[in-house]
C-alpha positions as CSV (number, residue, x, y, z in Angstrom):
1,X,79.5,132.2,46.5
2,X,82.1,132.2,43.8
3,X,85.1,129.8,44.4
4,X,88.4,130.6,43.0
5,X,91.0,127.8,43.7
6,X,94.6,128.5,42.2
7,X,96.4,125.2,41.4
8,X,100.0,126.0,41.8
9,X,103.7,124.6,43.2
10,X,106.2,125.9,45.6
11,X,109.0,126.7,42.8
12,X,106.2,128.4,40.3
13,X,107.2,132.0,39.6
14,X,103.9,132.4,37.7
15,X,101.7,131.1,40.5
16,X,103.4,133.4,43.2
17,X,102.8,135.9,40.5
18,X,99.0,134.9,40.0
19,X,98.7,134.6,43.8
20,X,99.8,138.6,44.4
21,X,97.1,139.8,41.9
22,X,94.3,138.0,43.6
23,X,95.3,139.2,46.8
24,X,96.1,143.2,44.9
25,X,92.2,142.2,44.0
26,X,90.6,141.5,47.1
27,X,90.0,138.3,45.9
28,X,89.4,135.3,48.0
29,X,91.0,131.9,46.9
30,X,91.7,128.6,48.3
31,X,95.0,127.8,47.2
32,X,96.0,123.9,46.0
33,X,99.5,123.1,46.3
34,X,99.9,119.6,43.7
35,X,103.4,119.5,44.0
36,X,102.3,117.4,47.8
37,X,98.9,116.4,47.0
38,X,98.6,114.1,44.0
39,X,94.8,114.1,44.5
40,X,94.7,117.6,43.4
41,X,97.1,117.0,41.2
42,X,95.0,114.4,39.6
43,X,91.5,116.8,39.4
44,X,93.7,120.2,38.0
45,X,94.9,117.5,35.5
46,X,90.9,116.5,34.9
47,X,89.9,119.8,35.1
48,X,92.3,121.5,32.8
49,X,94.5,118.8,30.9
50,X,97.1,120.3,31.9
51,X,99.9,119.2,34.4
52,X,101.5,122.7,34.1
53,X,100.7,125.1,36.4
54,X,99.0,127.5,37.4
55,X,95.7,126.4,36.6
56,X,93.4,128.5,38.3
57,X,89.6,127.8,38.8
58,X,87.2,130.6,39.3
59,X,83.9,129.1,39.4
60,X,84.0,126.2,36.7
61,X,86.1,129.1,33.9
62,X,89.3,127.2,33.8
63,X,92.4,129.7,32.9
64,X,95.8,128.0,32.2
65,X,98.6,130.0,33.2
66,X,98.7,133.4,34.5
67,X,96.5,135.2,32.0
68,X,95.4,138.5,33.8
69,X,92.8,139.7,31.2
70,X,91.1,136.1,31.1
71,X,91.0,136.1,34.8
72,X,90.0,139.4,35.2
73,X,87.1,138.9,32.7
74,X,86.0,135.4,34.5
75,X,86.1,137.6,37.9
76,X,84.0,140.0,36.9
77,X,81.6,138.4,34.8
78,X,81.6,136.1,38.1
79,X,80.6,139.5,40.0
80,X,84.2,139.0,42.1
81,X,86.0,142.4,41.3
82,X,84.6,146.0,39.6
């Protein structure tokens, strides 16, 4: 199965945003808060090269930001959403 994993912070407008659409979708995500854990902080950094967020992960296509057509591509092409 697909992962999605959204990187995000408490005070992010843009990940709350993000967050909603998955959850409009029907989409199932594990959700990585790196404002507490430094760990994740560390791998979204690795992952990305970003330490902006969000930085969402939907199995290995890493999208900066909330970018609904580039997510919405990766989650279909991922066989995640119609």
């Amino acid at each position: 199965m697909t992962s999605v994993i959204v990187y995000s912070t408490n005070t992010c407008p843009y990940c709350v945003m993000a967050k909603q659409w998955l959850k409009e979708k029907k989409v199932d995500f594990e959700e990585v808060n790196v404002g507490i854990d430094q760990e994740k902080a560390k791998e979204m950094i690795q992952k990305s090269g970003q330490m902006g967020v969000p930085v969402i992960d939907i199995g290995g296509d890493i999208i900066i930001g909330f970018d609904r057509p580039k997510m919405e591509g990766s989650l279909k092409t991922k066989g995640l959403i119609k």
